[in-house]
VOVOTOR-653123 format. One record per residue (C-alpha): residue number from 1; residue in three letters; x, y, z. Coordinates in nm, 2 decimals, decimal comma, padded with zeros to 4 digits. Each point is the difference from the previous one (the first is absolute). Last residue first. Example, Ala and Ser with C-alpha at 12.3 -4.5 7.8 and 13.67 -1.06 7.14 Angstrom:
   num   residuo       c1       c2       c3
     2       SER    01,37   -00,11    00,71
     1       ALA   -00,14   -00,34    00,07
//
This chain:
   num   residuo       c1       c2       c3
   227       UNK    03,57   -08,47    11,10
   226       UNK   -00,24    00,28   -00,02
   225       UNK   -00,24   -00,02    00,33
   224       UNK   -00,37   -00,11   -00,12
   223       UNK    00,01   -00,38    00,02
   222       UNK    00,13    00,05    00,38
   221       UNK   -00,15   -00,30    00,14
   220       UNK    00,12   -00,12    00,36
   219       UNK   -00,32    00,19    00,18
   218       UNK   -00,21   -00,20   -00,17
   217       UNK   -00,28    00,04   -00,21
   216       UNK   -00,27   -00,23   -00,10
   215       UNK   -00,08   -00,12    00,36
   214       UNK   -00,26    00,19    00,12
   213       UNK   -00,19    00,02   -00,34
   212       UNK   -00,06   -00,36   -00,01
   211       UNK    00,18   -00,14   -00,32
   210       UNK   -00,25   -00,09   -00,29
   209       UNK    00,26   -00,24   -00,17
   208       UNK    00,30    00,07   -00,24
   207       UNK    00,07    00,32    00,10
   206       UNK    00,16   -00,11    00,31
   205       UNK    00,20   -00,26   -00,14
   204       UNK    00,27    00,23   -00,08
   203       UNK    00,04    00,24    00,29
   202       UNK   -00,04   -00,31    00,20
   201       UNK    00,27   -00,19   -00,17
   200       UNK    00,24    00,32    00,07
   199       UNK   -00,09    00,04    00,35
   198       UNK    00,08   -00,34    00,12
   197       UNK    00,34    00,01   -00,25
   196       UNK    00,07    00,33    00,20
   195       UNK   -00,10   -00,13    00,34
   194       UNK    00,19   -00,37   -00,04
   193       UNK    00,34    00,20   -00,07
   192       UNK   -00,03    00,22    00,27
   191       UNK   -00,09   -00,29    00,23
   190       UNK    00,33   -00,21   -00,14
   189       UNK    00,25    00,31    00,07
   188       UNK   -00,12    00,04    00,33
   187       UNK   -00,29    00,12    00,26
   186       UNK    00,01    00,36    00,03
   185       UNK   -00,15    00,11   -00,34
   184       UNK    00,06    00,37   -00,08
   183       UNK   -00,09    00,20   -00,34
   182       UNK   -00,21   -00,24   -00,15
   181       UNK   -00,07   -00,05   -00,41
   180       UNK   -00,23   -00,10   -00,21
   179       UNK    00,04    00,07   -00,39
   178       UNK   -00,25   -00,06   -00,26
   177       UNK   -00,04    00,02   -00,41
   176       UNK   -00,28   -00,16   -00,12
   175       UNK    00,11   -00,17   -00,35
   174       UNK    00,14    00,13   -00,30
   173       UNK   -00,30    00,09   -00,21
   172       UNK   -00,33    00,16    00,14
   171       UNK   -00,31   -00,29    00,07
   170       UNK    00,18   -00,14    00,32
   169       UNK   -00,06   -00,26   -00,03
   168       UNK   -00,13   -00,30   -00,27
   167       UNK    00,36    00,09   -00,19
   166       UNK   -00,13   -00,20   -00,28
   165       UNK    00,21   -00,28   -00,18
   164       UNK   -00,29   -00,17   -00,13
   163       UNK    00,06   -00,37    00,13
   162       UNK    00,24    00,11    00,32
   161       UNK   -00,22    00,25    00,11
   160       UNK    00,22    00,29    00,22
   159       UNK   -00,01    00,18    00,33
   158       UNK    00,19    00,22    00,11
   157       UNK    00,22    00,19    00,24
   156       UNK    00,31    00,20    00,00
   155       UNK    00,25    00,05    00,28
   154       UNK    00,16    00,27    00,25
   153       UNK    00,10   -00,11    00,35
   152       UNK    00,11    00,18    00,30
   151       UNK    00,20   -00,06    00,31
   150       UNK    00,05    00,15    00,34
   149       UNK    00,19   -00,22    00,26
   148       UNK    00,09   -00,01    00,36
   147       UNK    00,21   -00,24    00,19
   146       UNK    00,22    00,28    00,16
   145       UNK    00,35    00,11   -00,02
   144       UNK   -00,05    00,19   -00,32
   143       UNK   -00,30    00,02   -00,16
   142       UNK   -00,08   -00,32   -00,28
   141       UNK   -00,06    00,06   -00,34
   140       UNK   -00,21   -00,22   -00,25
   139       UNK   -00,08    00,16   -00,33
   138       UNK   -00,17   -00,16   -00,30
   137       UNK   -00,08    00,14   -00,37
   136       UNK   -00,18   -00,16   -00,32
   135       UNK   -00,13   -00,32    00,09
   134       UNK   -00,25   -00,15   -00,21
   133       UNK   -00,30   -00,15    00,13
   132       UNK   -00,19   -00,21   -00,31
   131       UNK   -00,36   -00,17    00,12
   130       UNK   -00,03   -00,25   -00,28
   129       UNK   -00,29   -00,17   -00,14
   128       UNK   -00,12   -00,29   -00,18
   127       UNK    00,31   -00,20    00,15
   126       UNK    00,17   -00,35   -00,11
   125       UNK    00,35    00,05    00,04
   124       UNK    00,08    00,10   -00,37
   123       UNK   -00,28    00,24    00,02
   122       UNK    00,11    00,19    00,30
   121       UNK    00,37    00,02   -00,14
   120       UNK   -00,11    00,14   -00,34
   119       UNK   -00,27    00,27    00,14
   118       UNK    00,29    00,13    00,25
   117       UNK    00,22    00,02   -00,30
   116       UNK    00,29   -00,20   -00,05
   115       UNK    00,32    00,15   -00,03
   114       UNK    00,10   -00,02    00,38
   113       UNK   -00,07   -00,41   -00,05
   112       UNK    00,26   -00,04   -00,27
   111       UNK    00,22   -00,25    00,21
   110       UNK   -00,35   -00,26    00,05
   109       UNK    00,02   -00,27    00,19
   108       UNK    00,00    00,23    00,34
   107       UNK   -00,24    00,20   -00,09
   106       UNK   -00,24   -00,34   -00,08
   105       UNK    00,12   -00,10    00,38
   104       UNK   -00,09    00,27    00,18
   103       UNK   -00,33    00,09   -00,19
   102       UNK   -00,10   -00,37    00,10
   101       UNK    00,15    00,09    00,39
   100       UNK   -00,17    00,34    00,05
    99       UNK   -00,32   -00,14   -00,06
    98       UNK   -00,26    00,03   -00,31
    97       UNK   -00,31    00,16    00,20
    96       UNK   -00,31   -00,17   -00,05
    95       UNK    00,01   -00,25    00,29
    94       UNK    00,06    00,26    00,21
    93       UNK   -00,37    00,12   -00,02
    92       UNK   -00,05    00,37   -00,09
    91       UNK   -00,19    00,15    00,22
    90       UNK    00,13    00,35   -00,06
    89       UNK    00,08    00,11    00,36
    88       UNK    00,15   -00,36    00,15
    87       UNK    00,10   -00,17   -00,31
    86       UNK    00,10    00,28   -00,20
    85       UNK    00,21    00,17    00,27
    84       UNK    00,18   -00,27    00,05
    83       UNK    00,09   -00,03   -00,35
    82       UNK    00,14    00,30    00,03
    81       UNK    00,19   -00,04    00,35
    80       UNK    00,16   -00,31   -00,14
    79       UNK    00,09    00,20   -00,32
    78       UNK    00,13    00,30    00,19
    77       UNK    00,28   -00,30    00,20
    76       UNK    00,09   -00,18   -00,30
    75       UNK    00,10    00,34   -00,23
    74       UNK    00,11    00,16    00,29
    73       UNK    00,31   -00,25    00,07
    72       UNK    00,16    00,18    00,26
    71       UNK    00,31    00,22   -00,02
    70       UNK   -00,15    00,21   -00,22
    69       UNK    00,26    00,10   -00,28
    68       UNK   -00,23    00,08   -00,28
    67       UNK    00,25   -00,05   -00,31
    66       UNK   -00,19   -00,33   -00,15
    65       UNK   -00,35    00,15    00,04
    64       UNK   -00,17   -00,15    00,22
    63       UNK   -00,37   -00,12   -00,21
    62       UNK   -00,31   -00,13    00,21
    61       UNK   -00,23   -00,23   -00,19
    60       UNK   -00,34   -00,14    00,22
    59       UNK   -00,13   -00,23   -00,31
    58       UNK   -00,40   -00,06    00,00
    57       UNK   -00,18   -00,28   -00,05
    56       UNK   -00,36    00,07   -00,20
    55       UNK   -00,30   -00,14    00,15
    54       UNK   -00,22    00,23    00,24
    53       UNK    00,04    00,33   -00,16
    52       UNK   -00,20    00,21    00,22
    51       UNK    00,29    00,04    00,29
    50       UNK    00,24    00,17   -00,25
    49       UNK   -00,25    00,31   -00,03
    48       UNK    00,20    00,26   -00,18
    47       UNK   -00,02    00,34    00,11
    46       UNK   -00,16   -00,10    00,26
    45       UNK   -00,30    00,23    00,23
    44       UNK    00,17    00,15    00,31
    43       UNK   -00,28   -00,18    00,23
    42       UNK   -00,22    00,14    00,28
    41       UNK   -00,05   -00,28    00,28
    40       UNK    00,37    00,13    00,18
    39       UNK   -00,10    00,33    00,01
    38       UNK   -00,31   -00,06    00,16
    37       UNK   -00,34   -00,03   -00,20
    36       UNK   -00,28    00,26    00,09
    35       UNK   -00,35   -00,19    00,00
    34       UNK   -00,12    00,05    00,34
    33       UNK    00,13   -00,31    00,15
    32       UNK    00,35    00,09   -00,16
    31       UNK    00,02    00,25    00,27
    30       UNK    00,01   -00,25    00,26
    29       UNK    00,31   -00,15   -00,18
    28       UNK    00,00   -00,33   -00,22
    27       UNK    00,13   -00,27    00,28
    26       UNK   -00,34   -00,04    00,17
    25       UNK   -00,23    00,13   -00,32
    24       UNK   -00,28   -00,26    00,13
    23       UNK    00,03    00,03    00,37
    22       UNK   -00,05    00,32   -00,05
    21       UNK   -00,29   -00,01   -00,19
    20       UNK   -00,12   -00,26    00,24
    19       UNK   -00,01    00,24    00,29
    18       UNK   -00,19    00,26   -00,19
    17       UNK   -00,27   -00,27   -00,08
    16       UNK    00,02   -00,11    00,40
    15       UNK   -00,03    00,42    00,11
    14       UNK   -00,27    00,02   -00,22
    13       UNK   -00,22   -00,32    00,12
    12       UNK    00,09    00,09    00,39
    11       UNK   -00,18    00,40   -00,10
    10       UNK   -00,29   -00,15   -00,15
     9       UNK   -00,05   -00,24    00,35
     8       UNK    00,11    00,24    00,23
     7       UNK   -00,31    00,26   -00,17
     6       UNK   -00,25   -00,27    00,01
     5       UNK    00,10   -00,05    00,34
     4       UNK   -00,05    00,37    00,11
     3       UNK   -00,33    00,01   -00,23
     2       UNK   -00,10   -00,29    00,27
     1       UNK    00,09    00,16    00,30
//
């Protein structure tokens, strides 16, 4: 009896250990418990790590192109989703993003805004850096007799330093070129709009903080099909 209770007694003490282990890692797997990270714990490593500089304020700058006939004005709607995307997946706080309204207003005082460069307009408005989005393609077209769309959106990303002019990312010259892209969305004009400029700011602010590995790519990015 007594080796019995010995033996209940070693066997209560493992079983509470093991129990607090997973008590421990509730939320991180049960196969993170042995030391193998989930898809969503292992990182795709930045290209440029907005997130570490904790100071400088930062211009979201989307360019239309004067003969882009969208029907909706992309240029407000993908830089609300951008700077979205670097408050709630970079960490940037809002407080260092110039807003919509400031770069608004100095467009709207100055006539020779197009001719300024994206490095120009961000320091005249106060920025360190600039996160440049220019629009080089868009197609909206709705099927017949029903309410669905498929769309696609081709742009150029990057980011510049105001004070030295740098393109801070990517490292290759002319931007990260990027088109998303759906081939049926069932719930209107205004949904199909909000998914491409949704898609496009993450395909852009993705590489710009160590994004889980489960939610890098989408199924709306089609970076690899010739425009």
């Amino acid at each position: 009896m007594k080796r019995l209770r010995v033996k209940n007694y070693a066997g209560a003490i493992i079983a509470s250990v093991f129990s607090a282990m997973i008590v421990s890692c509730s939320g991180c797997g049960f196969v993170s418990i042995f030391g193998t990270p989930t898809r969503h714990e292992k990182k795709i490593p930045a290209e440029y790590d907005l997130a570490a500089h904790k100071s400088e304020r930062i211009l979201v700058l989307v360019n239309q192109p004067g003969w882009l006939r969208a029907g909706s004005n992309l240029r407000y709607h993908l830089a609300e989703k951008l700077s979205e995307g670097l408050t709630r997946k970079v960490r940037v706080s809002r407080d260092r993003l110039v807003t919509y309204d400031a770069l608004w207003k100095f467009r709207s005082e100055h006539p020779d805004f197009s001719e300024l460069s994206p490095v120009e307009v961000g320091a005249a408005v106060g920025a360190d850096l600039v996160l440049f989005v220019a629009i080089e393609g868009y197609e909206l077209e709705k099927e017949p007799d029903t309410n669905y769309y498929s769309g696609s959106l081709a742009f150029r990303s990057a980011l510049y330093n105001t004070a030295t002019k740098e393109t801070l990312w990517p490292k290759s010259d002319g931007g990260r070129r990027l088109v998303v892209g759906f081939e049926v969305e069932s719930r209107g004009r205004e949904a199909a709009v909000q998914r491409l400029v949704s898609a496009a700011a993450h395909c852009t602010t993705r590489y710009l903080y160590g994004c889980p590995l489960d939610e890098f790519a989408i199924s709306e990015d089609q970076s690899n099909i010739q425009w």
